[in-house]
NUMARDO-288298 format. One record per residue (C-alpha): x, z, y; residue number from 0; residue in one letter. Coordinates in nm, 2 decimals. Layout:
% NUMARDO-288298
r X X&Z Z&Y Y&resi NUM&resn A
...
//
This chain:
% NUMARDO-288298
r X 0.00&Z 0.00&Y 0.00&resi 0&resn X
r X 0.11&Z -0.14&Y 0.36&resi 1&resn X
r X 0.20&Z 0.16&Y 0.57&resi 2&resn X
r X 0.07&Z 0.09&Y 0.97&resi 3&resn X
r X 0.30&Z -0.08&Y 1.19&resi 4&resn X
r X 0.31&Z 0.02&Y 1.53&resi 5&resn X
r X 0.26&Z -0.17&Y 1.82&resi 6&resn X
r X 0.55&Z -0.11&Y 2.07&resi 7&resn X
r X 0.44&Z -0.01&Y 2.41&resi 8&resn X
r X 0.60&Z -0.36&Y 2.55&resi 9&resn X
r X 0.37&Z -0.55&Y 2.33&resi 10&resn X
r X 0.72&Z -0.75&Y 2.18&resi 11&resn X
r X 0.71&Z -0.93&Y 1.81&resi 12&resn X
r X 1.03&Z -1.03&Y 1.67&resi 13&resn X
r X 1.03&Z -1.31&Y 1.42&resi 14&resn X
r X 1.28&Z -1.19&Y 1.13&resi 15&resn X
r X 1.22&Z -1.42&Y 0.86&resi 16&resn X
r X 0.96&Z -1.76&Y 0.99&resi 17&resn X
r X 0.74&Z -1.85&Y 1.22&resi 18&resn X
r X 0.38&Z -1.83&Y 1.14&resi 19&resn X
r X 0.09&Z -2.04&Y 1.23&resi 20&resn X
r X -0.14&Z -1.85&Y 1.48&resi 21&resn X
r X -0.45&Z -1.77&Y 1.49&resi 22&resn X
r X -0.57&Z -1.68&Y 1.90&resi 23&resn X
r X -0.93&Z -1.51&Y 1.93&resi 24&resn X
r X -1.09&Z -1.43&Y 2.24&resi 25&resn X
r X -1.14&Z -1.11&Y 2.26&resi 26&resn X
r X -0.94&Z -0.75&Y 2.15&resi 27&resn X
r X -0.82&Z -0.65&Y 1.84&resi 28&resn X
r X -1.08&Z -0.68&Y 1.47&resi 29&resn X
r X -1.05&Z -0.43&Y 1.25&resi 30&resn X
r X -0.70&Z -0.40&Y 1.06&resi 31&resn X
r X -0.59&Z -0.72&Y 1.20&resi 32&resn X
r X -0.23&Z -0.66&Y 1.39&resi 33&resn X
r X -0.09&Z -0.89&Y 1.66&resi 34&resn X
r X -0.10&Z -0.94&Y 2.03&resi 35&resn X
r X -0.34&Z -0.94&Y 2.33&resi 36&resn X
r X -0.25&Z -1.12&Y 2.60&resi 37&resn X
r X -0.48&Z -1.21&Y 2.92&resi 38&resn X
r X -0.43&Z -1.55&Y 3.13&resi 39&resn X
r X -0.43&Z -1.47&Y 3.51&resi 40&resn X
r X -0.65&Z -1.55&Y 3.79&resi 41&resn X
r X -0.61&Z -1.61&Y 4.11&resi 42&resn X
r X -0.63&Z -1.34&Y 4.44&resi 43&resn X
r X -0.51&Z -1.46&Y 4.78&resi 44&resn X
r X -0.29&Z -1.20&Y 4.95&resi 45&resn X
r X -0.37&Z -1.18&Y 5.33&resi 46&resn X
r X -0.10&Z -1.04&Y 5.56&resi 47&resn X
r X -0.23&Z -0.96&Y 5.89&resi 48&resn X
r X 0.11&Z -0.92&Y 6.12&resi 49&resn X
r X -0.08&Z -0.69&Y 6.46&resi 50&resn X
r X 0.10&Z -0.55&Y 6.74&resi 51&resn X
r X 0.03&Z -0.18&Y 6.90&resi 52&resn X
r X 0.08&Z -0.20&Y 7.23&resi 53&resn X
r X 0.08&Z 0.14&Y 7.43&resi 54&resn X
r X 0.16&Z 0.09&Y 7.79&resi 55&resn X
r X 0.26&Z 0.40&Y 8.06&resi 56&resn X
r X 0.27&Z 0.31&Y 8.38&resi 57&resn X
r X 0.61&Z 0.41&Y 8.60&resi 58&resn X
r X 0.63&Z 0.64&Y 8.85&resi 59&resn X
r X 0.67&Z 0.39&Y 9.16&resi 60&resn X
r X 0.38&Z 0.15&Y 8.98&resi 61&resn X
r X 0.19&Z 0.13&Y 9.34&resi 62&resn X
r X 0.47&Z 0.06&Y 9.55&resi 63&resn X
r X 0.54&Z -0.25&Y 9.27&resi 64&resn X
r X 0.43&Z -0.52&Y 9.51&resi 65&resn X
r X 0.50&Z -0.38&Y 9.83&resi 66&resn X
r X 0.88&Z -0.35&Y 9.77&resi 67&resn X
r X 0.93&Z -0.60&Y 9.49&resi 68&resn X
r X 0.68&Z -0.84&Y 9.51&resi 69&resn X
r X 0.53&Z -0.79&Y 9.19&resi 70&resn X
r X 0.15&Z -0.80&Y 9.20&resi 71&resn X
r X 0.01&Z -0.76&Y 8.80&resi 72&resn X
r X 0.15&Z -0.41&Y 8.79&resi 73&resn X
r X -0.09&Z -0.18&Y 8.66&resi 74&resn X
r X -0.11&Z 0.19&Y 8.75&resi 75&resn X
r X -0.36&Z 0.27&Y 8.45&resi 76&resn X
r X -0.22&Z 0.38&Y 8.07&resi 77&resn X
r X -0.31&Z 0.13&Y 7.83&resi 78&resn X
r X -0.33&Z 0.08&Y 7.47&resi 79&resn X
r X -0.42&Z -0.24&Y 7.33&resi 80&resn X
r X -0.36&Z -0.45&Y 6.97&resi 81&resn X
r X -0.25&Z -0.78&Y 6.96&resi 82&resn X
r X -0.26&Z -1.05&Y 6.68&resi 83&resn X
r X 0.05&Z -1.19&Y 6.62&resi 84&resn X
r X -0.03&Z -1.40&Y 6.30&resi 85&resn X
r X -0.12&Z -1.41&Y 5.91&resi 86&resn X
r X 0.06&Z -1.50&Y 5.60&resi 87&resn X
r X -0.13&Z -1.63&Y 5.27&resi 88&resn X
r X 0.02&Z -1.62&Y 4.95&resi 89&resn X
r X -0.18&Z -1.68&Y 4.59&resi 90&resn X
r X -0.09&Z -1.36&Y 4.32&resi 91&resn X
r X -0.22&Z -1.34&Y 3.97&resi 92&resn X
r X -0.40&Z -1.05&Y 3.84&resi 93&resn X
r X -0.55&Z -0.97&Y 3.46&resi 94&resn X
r X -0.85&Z -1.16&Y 3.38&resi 95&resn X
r X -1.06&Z -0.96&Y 3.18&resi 96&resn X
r X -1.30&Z -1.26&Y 3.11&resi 97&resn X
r X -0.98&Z -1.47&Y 2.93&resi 98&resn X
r X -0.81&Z -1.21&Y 2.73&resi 99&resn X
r X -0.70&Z -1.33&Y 2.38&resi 100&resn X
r X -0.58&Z -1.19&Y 2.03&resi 101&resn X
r X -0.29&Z -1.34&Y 1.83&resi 102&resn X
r X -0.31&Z -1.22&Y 1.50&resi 103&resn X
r X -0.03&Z -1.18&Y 1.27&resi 104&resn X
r X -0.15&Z -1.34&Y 0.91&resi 105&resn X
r X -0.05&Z -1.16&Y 0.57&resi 106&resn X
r X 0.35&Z -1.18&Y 0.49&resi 107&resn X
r X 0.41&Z -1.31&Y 0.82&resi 108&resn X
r X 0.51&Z -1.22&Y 1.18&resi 109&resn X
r X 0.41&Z -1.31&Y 1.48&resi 110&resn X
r X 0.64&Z -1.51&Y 1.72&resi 111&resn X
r X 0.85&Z -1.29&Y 1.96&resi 112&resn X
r X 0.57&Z -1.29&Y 2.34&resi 113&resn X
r X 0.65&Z -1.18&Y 2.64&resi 114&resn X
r X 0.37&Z -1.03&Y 2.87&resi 115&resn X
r X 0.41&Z -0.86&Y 3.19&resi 116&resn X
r X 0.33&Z -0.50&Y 3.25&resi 117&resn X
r X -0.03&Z -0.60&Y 3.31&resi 118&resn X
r X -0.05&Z -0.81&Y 3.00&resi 119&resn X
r X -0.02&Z -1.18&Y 3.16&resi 120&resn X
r X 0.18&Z -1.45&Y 2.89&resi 121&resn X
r X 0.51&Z -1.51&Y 3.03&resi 122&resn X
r X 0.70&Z -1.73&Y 2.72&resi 123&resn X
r X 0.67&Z -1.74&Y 2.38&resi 124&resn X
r X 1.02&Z -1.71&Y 2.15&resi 125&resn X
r X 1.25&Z -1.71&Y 2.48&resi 126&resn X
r X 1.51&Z -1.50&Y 2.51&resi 127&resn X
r X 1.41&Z -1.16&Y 2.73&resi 128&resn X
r X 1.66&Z -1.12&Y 3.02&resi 129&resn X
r X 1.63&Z -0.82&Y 3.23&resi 130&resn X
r X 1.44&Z -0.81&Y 3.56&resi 131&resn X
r X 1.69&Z -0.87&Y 3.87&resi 132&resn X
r X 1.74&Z -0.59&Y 4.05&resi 133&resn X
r X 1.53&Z -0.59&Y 4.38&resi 134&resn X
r X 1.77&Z -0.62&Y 4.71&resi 135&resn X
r X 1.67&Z -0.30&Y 4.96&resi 136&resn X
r X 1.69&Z -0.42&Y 5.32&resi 137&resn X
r X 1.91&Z -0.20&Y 5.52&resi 138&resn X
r X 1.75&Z -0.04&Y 5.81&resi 139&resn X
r X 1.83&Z -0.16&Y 6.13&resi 140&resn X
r X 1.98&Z 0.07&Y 6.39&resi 141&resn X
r X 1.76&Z 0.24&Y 6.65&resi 142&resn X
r X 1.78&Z 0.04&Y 7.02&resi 143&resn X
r X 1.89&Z 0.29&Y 7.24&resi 144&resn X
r X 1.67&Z 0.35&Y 7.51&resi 145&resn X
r X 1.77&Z 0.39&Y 7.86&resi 146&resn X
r X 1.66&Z 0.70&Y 8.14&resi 147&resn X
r X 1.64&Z 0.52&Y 8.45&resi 148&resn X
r X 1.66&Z 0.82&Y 8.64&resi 149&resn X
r X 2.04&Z 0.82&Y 8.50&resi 150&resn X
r X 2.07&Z 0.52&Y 8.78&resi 151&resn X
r X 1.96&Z 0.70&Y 9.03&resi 152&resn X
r X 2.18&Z 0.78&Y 9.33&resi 153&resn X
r X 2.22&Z 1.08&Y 9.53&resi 154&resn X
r X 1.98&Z 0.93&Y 9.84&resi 155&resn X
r X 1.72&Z 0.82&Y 9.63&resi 156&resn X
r X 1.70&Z 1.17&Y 9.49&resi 157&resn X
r X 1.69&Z 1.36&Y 9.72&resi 158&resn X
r X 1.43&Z 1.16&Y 9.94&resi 159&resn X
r X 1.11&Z 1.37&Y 10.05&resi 160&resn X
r X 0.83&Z 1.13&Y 9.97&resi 161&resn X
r X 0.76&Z 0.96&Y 9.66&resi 162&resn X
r X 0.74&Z 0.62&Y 9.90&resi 163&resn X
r X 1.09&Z 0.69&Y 10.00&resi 164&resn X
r X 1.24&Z 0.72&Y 9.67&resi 165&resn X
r X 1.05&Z 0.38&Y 9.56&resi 166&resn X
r X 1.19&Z 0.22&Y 9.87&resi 167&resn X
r X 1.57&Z 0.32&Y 9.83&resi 168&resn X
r X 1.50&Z 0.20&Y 9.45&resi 169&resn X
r X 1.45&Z -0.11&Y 9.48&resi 170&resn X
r X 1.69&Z -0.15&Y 9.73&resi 171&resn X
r X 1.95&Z -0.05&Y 9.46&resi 172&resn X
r X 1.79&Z -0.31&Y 9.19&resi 173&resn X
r X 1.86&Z -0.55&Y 9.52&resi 174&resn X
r X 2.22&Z -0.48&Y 9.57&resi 175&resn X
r X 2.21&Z -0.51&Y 9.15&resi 176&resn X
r X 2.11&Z -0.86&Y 9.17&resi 177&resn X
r X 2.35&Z -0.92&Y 9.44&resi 178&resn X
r X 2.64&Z -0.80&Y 9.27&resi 179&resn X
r X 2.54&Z -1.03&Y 8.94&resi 180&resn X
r X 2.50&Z -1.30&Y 9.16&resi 181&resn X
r X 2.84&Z -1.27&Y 9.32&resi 182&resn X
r X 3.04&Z -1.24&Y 8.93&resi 183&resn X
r X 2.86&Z -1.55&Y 8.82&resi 184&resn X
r X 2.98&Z -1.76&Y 9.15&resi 185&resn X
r X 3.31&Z -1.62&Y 9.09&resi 186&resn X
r X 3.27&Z -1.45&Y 9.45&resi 187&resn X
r X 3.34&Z -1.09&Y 9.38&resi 188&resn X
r X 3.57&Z -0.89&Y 9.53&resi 189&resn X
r X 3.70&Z -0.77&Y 9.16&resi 190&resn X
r X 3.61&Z -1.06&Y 8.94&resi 191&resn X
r X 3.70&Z -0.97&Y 8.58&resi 192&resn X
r X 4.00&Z -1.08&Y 8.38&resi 193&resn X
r X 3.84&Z -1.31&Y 8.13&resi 194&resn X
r X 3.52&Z -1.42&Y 7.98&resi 195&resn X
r X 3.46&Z -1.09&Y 7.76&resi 196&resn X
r X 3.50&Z -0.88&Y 8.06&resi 197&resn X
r X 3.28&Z -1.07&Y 8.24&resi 198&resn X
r X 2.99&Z -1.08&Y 8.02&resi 199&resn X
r X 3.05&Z -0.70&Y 7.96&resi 200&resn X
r X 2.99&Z -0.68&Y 8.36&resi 201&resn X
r X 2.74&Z -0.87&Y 8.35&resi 202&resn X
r X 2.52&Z -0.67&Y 8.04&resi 203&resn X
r X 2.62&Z -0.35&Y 8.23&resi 204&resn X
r X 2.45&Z -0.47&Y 8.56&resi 205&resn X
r X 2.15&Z -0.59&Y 8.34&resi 206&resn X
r X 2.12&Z -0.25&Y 8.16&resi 207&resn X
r X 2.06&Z -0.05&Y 8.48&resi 208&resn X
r X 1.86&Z -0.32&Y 8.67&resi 209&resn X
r X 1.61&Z -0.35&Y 8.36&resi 210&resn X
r X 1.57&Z 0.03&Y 8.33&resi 211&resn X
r X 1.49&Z 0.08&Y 8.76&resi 212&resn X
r X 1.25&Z -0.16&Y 8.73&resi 213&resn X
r X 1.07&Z 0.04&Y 8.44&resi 214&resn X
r X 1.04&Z 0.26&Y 8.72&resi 215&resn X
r X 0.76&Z 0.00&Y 8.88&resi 216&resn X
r X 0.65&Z -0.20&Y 8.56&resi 217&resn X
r X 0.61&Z 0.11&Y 8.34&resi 218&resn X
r X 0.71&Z 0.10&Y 8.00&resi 219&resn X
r X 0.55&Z -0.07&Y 7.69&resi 220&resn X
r X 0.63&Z 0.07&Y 7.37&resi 221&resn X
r X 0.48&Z -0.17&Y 7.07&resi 222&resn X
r X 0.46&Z -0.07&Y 6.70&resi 223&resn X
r X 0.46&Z -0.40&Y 6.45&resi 224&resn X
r X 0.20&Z -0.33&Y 6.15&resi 225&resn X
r X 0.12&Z -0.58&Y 5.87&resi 226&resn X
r X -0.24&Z -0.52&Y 5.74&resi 227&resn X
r X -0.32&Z -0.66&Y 5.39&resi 228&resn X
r X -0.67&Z -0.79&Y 5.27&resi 229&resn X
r X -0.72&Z -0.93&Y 4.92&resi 230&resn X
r X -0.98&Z -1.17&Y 4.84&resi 231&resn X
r X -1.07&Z -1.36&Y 4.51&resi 232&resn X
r X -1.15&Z -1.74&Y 4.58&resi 233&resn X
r X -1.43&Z -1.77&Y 4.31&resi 234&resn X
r X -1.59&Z -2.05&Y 4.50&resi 235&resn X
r X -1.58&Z -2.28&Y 4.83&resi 236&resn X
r X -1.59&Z -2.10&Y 5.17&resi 237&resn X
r X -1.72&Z -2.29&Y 5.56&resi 238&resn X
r X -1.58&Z -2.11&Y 5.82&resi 239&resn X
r X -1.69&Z -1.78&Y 5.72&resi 240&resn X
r X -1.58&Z -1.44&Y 5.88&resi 241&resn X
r X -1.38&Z -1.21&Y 5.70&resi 242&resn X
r X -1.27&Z -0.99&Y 5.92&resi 243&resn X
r X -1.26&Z -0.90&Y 6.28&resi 244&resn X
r X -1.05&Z -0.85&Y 6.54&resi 245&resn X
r X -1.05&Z -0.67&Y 6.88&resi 246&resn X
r X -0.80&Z -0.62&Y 7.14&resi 247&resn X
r X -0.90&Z -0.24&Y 7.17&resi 248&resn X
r X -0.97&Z -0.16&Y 6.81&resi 249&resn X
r X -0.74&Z -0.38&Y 6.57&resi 250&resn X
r X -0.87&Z -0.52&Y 6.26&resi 251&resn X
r X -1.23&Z -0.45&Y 6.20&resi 252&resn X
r X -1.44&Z -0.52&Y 5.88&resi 253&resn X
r X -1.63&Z -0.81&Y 5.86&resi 254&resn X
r X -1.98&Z -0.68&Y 5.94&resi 255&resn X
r X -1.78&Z -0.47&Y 6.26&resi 256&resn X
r X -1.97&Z -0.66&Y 6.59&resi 257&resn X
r X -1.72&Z -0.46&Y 6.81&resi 258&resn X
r X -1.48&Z -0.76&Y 6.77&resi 259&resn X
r X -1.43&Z -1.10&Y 6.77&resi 260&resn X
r X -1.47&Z -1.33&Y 6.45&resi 261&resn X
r X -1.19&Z -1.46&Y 6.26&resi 262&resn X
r X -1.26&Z -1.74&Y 6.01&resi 263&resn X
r X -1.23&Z -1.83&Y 5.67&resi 264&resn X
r X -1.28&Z -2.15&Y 5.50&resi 265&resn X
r X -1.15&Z -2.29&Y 5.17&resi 266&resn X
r X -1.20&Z -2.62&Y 5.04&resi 267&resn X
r X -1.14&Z -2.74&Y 4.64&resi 268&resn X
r X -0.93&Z -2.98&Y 4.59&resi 269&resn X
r X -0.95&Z -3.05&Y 4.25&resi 270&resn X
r X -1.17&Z -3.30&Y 4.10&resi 271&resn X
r X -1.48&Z -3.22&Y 3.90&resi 272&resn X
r X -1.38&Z -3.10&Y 3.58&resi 273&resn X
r X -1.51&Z -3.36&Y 3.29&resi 274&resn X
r X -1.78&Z -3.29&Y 3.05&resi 275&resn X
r X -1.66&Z -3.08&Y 2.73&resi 276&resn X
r X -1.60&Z -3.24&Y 2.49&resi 277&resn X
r X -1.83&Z -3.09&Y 2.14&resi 278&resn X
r X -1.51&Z -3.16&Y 1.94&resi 279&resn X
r X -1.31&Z -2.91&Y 2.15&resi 280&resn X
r X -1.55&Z -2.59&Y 2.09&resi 281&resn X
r X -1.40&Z -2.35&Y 1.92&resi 282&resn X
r X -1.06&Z -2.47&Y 1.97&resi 283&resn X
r X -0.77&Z -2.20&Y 1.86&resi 284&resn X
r X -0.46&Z -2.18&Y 1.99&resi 285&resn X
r X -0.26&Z -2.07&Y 2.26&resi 286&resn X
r X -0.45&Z -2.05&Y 2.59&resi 287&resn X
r X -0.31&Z -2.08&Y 2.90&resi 288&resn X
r X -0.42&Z -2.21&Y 3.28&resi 289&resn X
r X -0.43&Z -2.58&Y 3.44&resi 290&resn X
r X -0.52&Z -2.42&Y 3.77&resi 291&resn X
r X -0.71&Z -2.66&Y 4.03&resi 292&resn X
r X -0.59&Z -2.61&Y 4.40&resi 293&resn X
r X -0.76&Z -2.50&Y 4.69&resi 294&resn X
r X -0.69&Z -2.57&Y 5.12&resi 295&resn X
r X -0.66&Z -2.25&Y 5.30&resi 296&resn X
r X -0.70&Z -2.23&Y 5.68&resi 297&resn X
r X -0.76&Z -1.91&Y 5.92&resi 298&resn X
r X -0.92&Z -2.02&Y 6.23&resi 299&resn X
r X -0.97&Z -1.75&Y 6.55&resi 300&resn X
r X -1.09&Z -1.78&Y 6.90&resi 301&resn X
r X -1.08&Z -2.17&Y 6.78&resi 302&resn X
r X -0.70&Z -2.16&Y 6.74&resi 303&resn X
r X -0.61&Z -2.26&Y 6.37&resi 304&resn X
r X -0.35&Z -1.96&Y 6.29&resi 305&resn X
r X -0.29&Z -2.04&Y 5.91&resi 306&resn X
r X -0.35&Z -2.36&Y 5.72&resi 307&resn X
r X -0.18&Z -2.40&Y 5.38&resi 308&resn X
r X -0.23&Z -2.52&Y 4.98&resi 309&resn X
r X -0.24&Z -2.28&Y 4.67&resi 310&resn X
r X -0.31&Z -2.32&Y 4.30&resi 311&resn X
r X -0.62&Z -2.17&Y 4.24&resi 312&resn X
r X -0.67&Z -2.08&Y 3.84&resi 313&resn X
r X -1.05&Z -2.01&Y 3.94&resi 314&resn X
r X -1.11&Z -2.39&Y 4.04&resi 315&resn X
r X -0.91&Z -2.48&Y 3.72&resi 316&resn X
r X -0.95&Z -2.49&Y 3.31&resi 317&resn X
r X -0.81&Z -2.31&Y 3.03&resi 318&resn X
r X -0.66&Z -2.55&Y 2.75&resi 319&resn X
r X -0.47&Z -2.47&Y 2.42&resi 320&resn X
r X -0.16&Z -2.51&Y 2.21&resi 321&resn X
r X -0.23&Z -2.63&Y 1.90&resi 322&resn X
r X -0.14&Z -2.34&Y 1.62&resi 323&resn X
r X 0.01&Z -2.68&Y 1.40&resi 324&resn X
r X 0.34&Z -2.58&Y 1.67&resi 325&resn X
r X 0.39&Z -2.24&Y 1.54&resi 326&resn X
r X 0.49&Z -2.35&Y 1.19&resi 327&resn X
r X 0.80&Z -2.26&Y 0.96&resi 328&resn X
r X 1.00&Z -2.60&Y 1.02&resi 329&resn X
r X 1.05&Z -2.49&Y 1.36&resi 330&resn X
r X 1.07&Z -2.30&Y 1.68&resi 331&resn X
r X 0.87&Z -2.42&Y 1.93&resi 332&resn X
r X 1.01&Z -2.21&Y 2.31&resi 333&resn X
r X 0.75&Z -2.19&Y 2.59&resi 334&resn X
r X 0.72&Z -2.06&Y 2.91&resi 335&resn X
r X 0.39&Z -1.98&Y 3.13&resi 336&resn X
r X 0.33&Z -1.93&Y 3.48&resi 337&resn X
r X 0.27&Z -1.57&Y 3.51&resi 338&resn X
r X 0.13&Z -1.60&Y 3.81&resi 339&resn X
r X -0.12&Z -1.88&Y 3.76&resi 340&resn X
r X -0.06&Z -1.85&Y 3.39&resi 341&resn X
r X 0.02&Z -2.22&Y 3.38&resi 342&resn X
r X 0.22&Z -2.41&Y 3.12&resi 343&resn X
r X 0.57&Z -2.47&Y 3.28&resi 344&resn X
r X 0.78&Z -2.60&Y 2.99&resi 345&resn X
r X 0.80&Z -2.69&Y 2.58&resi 346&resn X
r X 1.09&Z -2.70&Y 2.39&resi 347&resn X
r X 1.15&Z -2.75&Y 2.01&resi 348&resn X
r X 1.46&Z -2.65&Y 1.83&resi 349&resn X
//
């Protein structure tokens, strides 16, 4: 009497002696039959909303902006707004209950060596297993150091008696600031640098401390990058449709949110009409895998088209099958799948 054999976790059969002819049920495991599940992927479209968080505190000379420096779309109000900066779609492939199959190891056989991802998806049948490459971590990028204007501030402007005064004698300094830049790059200073690396040190120096003054009038914006993610399935065709919403105030919103504006959705198939099944292919066995259709993707908001793109689609697709007459004793037949669109990529024979 056969003792049980136990599955490994990884779901991996190695052939030791031949290779047997398969038999692939839809469905999970019957009975005392041993072998391997394995479920063909379908399609999800991976939305990555890039947004902006904008918070914006005014500076402490903010109304004296335009009467000392001319610049008249400086608010004196705090602000915090969202901006949309763009989306990225990408197609992933997640377990399709509906197309899971069985293939069962026969009596005084084994199964050919499969290779399934950790969610169960086919990846090859009889290929060599290499190991995963090791994911690169992106090294964080140093901090920007940010700059206290008030460490520009002279001795006068400091100790002036009225805020108006101080705002005055400010940008009088940013002035002299510009002057002084404007005197290196004409070569008309009266200690004009050595070379072209002192220079341009200079000349970043004289940038720094004009650029942190006039924070002084423009205020500061401090913006925060987020990427949002929505998942959708494309189980059928979509005209302009909203999926989400946006508002300047509140960020994304939910579909069904009024308190911002539309953004649109629409995907088109562009694969042709499947032909009629044929009654001699029902009840095929055999390896099943995915001939995924395609599908046009394009993101329209506030009638700007911000994403257009194609992506196989399993959904507007078929399923077909590898004969179990490959999987036979005279020889080893190597395949690789798709696992994301559980596709058939290659076939080989050796």
């Amino acid at each position: 009497m056969r003792k049980p054999i136990a599955l490994p976790v990884s779901l991996l059969f190695v052939a030791t002696a031949v290779y047997a002819q398969t038999e692939v049920i839809s469905g999970v495991t019957r009975g005392k039959d041993f072998g391997v599940v394995y479920t063909l992927p379908r399609t999800e479209m991976k939305i990555d909303v890039k947004v902006t968080r904008v918070i914006y505190t005014p500076g402490e000379f903010s109304r004296y902006a335009d009467r000392y420096l001319r610049l008249s779309d400086v608010s004196g109000e705090p602000e915090q707004y969202w901006e949309l900066n763009g989306m990225v779609v990408s197609s992933i492939g997640v377990p399709d209950n509906k197309n899971t199959y069985f293939v069962k190891m026969k009596d005084k056989t084994v199964a050919p060596l499969m290779e399934l991802t950790e969610d169960g998806i086919v990846k090859s049948i009889n290929m060599p297993i290499g190991n995963a490459p090791a994911e690169k971590k992106e090294q964080a990028k140093p901090a920007k150091k940010t700059l206290n204007p008030k460490d520009f501030l002279t001795e006068e402007i400091l100790m002036a008696n009225s805020t108006a005064k101080m705002a005055e004698l400010t940008a009088r300094e940013i002035y002299n600031i510009r002057e002084s830049r404007n005197a290196l790059v004409r070569g008309q200073a009266d200690n004009m640098p050595k070379d072209g690396e002192q220079l341009k040190l200079m000349l970043n120096v004289l940038d720094e401390q004009e650029n942190a003054m006039l924070e002084l009038f423009t205020g500061v914006r401090s913006k925060e990058e987020k990427v949002i993610t929505i998942t959708l399935t494309p189980d059928r065709e979509q005209d302009n449709e909203v999926f989400l919403r946006f508002s300047r105030k509140l960020g994304v919103l939910a579909a069904n949110d009024l308190a911002g504006e539309p953004v649109y959705l629409t995907i088109k198939s562009l694969t042709p009409p499947p032909l009629p099944e044929d009654n001699d292919k029902k009840g095929v066995s055999g390896i099943a895998y995915n001939v995924p259709g395609r599908a046009g993707i394009r993101i329209v908001y506030k009638n700007n088209k911000i994403f257009e793109g194609e992506f196989p689609v399993t959904q507007f697709g078929t399923v077909e099958y590898l004969a179990p007459a490959l999987f036979n004793k005279n020889s080893t037949i190597k395949v690789t799948f798709n696992p994301v669109t559980g596709a058939l990529i290659k076939v080989d024979r050796e």
